[in-house]
ROPADO-371550 format. One record per residue (C-alpha): residue in one letter; chain; x, y, z. Coordinates in nm, 2 decimals. Layout:
N
<loti code="A" unit="A" u="X" v="Y" w="Z"/>
...
// end
This chain:
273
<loti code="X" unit="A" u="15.19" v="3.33" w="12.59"/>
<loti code="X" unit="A" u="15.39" v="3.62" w="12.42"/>
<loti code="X" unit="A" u="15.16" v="3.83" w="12.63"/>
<loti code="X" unit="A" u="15.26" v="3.67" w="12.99"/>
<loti code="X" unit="A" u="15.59" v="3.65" w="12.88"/>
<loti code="X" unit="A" u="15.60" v="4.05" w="12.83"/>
<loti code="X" unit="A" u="15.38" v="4.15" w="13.18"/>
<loti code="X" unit="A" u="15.62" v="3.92" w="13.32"/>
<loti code="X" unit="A" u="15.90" v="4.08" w="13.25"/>
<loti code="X" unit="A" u="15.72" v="4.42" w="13.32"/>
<loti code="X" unit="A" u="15.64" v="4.33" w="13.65"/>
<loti code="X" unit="A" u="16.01" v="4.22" w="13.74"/>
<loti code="X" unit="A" u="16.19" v="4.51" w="13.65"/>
<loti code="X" unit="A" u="15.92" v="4.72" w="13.80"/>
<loti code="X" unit="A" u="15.98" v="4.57" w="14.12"/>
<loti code="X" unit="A" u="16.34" v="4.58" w="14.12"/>
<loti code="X" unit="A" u="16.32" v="4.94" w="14.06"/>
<loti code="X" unit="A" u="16.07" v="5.11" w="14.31"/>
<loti code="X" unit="A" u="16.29" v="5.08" w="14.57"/>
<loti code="X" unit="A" u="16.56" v="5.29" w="14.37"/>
<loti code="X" unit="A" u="16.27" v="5.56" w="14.20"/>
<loti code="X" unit="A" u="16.17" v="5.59" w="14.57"/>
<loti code="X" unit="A" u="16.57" v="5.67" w="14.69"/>
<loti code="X" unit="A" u="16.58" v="5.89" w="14.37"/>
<loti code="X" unit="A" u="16.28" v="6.12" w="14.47"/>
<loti code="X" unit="A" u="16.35" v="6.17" w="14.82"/>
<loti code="X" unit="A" u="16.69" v="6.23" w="14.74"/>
<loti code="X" unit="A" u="16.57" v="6.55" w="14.47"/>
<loti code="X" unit="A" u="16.33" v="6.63" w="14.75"/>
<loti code="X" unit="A" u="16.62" v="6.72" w="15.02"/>
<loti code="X" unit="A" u="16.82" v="6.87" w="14.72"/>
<loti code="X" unit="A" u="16.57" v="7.06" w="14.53"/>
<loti code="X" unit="A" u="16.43" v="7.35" w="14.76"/>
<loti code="X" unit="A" u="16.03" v="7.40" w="14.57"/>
<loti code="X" unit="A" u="16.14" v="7.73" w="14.39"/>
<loti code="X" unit="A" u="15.86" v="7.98" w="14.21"/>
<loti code="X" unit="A" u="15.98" v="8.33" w="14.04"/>
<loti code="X" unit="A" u="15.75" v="8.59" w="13.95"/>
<loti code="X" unit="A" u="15.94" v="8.78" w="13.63"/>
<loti code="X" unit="A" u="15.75" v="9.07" w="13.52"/>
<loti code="X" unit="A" u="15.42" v="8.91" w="13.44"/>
<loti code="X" unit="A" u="15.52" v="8.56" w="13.46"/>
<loti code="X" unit="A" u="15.54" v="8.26" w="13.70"/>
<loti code="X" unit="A" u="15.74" v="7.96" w="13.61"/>
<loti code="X" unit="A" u="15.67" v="7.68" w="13.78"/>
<loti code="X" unit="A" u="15.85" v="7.33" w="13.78"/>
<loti code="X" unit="A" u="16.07" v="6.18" w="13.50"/>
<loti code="X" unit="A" u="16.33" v="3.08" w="12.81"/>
<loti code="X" unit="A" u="16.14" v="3.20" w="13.08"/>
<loti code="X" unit="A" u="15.78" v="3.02" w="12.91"/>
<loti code="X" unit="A" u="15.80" v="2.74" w="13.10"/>
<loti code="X" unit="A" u="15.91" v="2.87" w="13.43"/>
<loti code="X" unit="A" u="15.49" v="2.96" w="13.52"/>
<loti code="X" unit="A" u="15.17" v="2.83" w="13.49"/>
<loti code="X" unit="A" u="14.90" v="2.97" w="13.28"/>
<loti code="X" unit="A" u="14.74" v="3.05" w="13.60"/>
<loti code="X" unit="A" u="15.03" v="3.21" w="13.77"/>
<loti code="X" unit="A" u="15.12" v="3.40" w="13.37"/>
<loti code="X" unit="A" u="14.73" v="3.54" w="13.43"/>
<loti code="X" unit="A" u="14.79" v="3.66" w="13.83"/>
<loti code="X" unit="A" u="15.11" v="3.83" w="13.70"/>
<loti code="X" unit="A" u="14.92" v="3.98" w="13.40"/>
<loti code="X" unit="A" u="14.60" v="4.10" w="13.61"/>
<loti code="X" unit="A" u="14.83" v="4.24" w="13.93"/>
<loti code="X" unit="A" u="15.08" v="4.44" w="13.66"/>
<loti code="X" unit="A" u="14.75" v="4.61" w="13.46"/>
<loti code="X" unit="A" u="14.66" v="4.72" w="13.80"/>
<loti code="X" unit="A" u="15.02" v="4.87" w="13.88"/>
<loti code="X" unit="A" u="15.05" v="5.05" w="13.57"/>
<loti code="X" unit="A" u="14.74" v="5.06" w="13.34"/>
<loti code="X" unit="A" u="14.92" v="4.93" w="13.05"/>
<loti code="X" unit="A" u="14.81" v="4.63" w="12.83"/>
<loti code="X" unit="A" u="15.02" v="4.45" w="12.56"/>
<loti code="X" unit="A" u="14.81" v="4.31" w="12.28"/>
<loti code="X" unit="A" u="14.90" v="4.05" w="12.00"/>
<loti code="X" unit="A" u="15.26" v="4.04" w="12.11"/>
<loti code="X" unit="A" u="15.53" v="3.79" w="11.90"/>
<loti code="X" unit="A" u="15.84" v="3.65" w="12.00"/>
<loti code="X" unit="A" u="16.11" v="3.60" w="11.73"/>
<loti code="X" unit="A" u="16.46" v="3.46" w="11.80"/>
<loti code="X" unit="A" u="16.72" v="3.64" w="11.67"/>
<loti code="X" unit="A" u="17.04" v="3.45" w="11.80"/>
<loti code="X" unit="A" u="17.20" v="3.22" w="12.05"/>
<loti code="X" unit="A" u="16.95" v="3.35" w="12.33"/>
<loti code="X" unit="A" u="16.87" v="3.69" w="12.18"/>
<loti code="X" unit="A" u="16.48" v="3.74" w="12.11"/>
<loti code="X" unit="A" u="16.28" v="4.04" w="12.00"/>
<loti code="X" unit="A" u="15.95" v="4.09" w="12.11"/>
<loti code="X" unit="A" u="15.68" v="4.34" w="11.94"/>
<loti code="X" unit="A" u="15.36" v="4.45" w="12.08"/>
<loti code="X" unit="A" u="15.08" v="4.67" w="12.08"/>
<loti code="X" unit="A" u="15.10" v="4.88" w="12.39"/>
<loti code="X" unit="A" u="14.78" v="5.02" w="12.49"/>
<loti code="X" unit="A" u="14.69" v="5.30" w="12.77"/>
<loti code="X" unit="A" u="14.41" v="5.52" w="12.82"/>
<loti code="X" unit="A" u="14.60" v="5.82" w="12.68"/>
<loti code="X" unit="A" u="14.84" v="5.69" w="12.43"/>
<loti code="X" unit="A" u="14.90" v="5.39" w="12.18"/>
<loti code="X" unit="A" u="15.21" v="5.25" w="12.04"/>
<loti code="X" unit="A" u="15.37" v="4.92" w="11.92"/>
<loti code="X" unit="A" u="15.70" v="4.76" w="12.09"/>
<loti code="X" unit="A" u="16.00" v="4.64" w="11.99"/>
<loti code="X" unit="A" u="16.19" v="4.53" w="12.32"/>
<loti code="X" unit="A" u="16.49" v="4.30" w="12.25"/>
<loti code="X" unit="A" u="16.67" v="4.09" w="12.53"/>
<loti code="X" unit="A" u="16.93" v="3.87" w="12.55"/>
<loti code="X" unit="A" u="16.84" v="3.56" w="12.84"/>
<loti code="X" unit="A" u="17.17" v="3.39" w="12.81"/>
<loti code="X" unit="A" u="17.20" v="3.48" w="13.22"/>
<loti code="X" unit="A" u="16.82" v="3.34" w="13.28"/>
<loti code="X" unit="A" u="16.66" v="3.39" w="13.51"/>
<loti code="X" unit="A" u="16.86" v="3.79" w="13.51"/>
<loti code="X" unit="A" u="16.84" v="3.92" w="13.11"/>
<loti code="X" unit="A" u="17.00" v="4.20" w="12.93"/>
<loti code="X" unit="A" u="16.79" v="4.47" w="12.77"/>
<loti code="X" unit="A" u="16.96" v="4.52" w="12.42"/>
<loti code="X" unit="A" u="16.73" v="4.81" w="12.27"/>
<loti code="X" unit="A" u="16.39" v="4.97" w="12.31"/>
<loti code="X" unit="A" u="16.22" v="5.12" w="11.99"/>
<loti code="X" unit="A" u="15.86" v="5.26" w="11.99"/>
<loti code="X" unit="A" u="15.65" v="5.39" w="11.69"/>
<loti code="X" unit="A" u="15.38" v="5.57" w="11.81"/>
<loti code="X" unit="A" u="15.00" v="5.62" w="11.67"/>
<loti code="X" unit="A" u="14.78" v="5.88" w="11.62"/>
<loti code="X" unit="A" u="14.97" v="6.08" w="11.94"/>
<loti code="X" unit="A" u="14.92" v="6.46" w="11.88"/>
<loti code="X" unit="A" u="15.18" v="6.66" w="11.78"/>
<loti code="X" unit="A" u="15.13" v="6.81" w="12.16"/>
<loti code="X" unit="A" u="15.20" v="6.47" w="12.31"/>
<loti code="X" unit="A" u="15.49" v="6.41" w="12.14"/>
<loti code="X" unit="A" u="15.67" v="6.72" w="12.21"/>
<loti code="X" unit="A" u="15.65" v="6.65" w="12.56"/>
<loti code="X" unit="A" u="15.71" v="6.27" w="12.54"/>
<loti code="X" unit="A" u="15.99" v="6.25" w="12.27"/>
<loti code="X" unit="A" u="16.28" v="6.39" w="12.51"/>
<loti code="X" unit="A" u="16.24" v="6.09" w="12.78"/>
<loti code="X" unit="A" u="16.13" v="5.83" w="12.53"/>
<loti code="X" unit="A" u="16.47" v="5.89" w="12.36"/>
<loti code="X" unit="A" u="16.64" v="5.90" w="12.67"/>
<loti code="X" unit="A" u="16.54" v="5.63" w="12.86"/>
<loti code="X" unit="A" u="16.53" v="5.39" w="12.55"/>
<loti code="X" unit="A" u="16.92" v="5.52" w="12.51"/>
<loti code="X" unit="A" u="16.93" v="5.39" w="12.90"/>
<loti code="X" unit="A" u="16.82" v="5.07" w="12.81"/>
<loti code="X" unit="A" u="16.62" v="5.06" w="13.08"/>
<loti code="X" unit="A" u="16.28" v="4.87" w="13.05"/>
<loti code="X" unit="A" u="16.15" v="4.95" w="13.41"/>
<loti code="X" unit="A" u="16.18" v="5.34" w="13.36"/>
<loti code="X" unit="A" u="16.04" v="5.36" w="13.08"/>
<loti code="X" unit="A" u="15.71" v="5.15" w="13.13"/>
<loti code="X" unit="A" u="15.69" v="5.38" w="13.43"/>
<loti code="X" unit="A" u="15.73" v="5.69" w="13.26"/>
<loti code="X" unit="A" u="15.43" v="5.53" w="13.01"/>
<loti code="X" unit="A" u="15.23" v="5.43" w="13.31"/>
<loti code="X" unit="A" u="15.26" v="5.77" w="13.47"/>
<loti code="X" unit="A" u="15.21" v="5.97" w="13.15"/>
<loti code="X" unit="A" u="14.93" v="5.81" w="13.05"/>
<loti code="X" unit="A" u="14.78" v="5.89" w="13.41"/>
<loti code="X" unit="A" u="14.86" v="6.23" w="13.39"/>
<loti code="X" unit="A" u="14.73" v="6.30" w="13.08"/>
<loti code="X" unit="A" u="14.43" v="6.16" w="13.15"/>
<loti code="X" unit="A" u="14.38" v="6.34" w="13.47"/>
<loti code="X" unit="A" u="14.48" v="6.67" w="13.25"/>
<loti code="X" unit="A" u="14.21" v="6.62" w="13.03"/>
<loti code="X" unit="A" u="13.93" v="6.54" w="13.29"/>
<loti code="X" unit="A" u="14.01" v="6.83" w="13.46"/>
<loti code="X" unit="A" u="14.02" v="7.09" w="13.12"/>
<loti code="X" unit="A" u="13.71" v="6.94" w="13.03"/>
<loti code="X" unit="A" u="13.55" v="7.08" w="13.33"/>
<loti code="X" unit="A" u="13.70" v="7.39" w="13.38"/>
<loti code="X" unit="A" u="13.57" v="7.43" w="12.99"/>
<loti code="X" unit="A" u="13.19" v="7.33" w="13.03"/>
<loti code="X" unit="A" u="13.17" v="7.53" w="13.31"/>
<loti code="X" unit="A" u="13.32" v="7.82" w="13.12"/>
<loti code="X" unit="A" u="13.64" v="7.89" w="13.28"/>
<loti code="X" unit="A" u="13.87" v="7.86" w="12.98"/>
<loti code="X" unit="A" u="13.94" v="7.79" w="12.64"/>
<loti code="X" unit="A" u="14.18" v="7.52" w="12.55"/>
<loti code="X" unit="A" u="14.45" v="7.48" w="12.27"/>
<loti code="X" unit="A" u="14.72" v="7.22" w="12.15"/>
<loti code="X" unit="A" u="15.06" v="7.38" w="12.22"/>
<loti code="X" unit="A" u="15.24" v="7.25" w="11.92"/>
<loti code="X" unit="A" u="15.58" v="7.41" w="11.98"/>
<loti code="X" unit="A" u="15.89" v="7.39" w="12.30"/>
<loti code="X" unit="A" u="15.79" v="7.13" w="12.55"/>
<loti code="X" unit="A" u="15.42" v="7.06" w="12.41"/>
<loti code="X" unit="A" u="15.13" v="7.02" w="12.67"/>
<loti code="X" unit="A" u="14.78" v="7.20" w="12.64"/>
<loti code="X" unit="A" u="14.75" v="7.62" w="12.69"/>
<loti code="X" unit="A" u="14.44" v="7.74" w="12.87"/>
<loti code="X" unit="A" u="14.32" v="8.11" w="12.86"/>
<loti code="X" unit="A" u="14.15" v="8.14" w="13.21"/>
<loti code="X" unit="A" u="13.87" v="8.42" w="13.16"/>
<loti code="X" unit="A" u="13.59" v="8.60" w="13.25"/>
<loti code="X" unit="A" u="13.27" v="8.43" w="13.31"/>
<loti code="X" unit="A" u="13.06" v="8.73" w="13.22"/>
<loti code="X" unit="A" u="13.27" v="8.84" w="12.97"/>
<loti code="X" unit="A" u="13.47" v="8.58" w="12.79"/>
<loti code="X" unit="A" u="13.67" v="8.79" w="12.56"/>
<loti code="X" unit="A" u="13.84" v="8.93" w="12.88"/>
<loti code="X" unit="A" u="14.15" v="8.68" w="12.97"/>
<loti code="X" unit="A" u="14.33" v="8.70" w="13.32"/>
<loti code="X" unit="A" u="14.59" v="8.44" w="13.27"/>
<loti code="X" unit="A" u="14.74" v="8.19" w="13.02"/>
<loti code="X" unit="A" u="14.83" v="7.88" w="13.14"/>
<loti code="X" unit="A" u="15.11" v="7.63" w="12.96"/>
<loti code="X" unit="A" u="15.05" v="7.34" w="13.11"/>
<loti code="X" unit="A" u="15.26" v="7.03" w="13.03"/>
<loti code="X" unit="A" u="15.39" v="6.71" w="13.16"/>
<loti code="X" unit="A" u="15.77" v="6.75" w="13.22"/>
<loti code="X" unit="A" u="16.02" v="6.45" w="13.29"/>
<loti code="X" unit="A" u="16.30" v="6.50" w="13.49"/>
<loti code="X" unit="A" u="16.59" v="6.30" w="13.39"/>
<loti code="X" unit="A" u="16.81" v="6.33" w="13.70"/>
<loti code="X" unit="A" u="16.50" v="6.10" w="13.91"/>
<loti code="X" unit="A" u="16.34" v="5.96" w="13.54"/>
<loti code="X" unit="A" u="15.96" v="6.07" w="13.66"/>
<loti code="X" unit="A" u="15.69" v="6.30" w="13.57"/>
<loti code="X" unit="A" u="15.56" v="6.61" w="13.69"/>
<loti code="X" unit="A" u="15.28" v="6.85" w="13.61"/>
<loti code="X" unit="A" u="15.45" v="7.14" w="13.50"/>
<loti code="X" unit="A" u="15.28" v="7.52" w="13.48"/>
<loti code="X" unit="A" u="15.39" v="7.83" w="13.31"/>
<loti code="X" unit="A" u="15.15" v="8.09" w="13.41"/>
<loti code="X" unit="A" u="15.17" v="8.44" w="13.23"/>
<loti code="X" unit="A" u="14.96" v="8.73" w="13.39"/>
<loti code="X" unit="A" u="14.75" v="8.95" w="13.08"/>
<loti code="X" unit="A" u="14.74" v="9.29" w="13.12"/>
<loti code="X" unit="A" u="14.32" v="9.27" w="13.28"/>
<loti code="X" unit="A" u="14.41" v="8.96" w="13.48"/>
<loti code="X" unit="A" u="14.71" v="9.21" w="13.71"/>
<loti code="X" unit="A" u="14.53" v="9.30" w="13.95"/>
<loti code="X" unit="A" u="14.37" v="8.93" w="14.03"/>
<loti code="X" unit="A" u="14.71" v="8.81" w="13.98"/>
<loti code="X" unit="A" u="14.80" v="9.01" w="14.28"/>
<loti code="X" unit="A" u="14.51" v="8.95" w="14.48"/>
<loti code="X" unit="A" u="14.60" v="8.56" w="14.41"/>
<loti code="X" unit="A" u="14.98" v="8.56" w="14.39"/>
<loti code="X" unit="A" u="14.97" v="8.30" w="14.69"/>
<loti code="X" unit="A" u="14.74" v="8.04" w="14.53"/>
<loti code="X" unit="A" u="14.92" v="8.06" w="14.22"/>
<loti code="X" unit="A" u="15.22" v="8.03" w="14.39"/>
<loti code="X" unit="A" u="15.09" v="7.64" w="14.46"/>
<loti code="X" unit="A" u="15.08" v="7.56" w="14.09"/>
<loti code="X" unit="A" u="15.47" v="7.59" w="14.14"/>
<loti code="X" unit="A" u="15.49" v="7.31" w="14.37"/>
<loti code="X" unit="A" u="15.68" v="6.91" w="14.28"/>
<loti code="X" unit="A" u="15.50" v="6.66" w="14.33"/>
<loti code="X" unit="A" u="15.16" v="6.75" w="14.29"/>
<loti code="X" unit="A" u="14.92" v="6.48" w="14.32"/>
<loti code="X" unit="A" u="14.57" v="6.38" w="14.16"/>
<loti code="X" unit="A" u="14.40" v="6.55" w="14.48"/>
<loti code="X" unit="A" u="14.57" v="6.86" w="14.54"/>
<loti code="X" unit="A" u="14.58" v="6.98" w="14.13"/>
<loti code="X" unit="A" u="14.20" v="6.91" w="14.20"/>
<loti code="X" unit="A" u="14.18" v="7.15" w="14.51"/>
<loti code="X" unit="A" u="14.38" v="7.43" w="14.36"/>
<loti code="X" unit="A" u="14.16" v="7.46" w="14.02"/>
<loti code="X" unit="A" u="13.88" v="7.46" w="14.23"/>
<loti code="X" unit="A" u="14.00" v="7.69" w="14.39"/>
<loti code="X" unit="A" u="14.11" v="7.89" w="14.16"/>
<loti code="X" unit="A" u="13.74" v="7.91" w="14.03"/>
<loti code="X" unit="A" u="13.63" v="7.99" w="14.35"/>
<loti code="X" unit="A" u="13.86" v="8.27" w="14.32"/>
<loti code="X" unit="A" u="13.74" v="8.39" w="13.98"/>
<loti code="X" unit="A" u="13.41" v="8.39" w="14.10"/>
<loti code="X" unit="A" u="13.48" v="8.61" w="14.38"/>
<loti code="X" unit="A" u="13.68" v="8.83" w="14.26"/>
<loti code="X" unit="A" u="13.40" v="8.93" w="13.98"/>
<loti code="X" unit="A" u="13.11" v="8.95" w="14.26"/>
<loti code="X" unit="A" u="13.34" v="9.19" w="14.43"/>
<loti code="X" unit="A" u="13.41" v="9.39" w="14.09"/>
<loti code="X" unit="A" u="13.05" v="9.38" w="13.92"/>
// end
């Protein structure tokens, strides 16, 4: 029941908030002219209720909130604290990350409640993870505020999984070589060679998952540094790398421009064999 109680919960203050994460972003959008710099070899690119349902209704809520966000509570527990002040722990489970929950509310104005304080204690995350996630997991937990942060999880998770499908690719088909970056803001860095000749290295990638606080979402976020070999491609490809420097990149378009991006490799060394 602890379980329901939690989606529940989940699914209300996700709802409450689209409608404001929607205002947010197309208010940055008008703001924020898409900006890219190119700095001597570098481009920089850019957040009691139990009894009110029945088990059947608890399960709808449960099986429509997986599908919004992709997160799952497990063995959650409900203690009372005081008056009508209750803690709830959980395991929270994702495809990319793991951690367990303590989320404690005070229902005194049921059916509205008062988030009091978020904690998380995360498992087995990579040092790389948690240099990009500790920054908005402290902030939005200081916020209080439940719906944010379950959507920065959701969306994290997403990306991160996305991420690593597509550096798994690029790597068996021989385009890079991948490492944990385990300083700054975190993420993964990719040297992006030669086929023919793998020790020869155009560019090196940072790429990590950046949350912006002023709209509290997530965006893929590239750092791309020319080498010395990889100038003259650079120059050939300035516009296509230009697109890594776009917001709001989605699932298809990062897609497109790594595959394009191969494409690009590929040419330019049948033109310069």
């Amino acid at each position: 029941m602890e379980n329901a109680e939690l989606e529940r919960i989940k699914v209300k203050l996700l709802k409450e908030t689209s409608a404001l994460e929607k205002e947010l972003k197309e208010q940055e959008s008008v703001e924020r002219q898409e900006s890219s710099s190119f700095v001597q070899n570098t481009f920089f690119a850019k957040e009691d209720y139990v009894n009110k349902y029945s088990l059947e209704e608890n399960n709808k809520l449960c099986d429509f909130s997986h599908h919004l966000t992709g997160i799952m509570f497990k063995d959650a527990k409900k203690d009372w604290i005081n008056d009508k002040i209750y803690k709830y722990t959980a395991n929270v489970v994702t495809k990319a990350i793991s951690f367990y929950l303590e989320l404690t509310i005070d229902l005194k104005d049921d059916p509205d409640f008062e988030v009091i304080d978020i904690t998380c204690h995360f498992m087995d995350v990579p040092p790389c993870f948690m240099l990009e996630m500790t920054p908005w997991v402290q902030f939005l937990a200081k916020l209080k505020n439940f719906s944010f942060f379950m959507s920065a999880i959701s969306d994290y998770s997403q990306y991160n999984v996305l991420r690593n499908k597509i550096i798994n690719s690029l790597r068996s088909n021989n385009y890079i070589n991948f490492y944990d970056h385990e300083e700054e803001n975190g993420g993964i860095l990719l040297d992006l060679k030669s086929r023919r000749n793998p020790d020869q290295i155009y560019l090196k990638y940072q790429w990590s998952l950046k949350f912006f606080e002023k709209t509290c979402h997530i965006e893929h976020y590239f750092t791309i540094n020319a080498t010395e070999f990889g100038m003259e491609f650079v120059e050939a490809n300035t516009s296509l790398l230009k697109q890594f420097c776009k917001l709001n990149l989605k699932k298809k378009d990062l897609i497109e421009l790594w595959a394009q991006l191969c494409s690009a490799i590929d040419a330019y060394e049948d033109k310069n064999k």
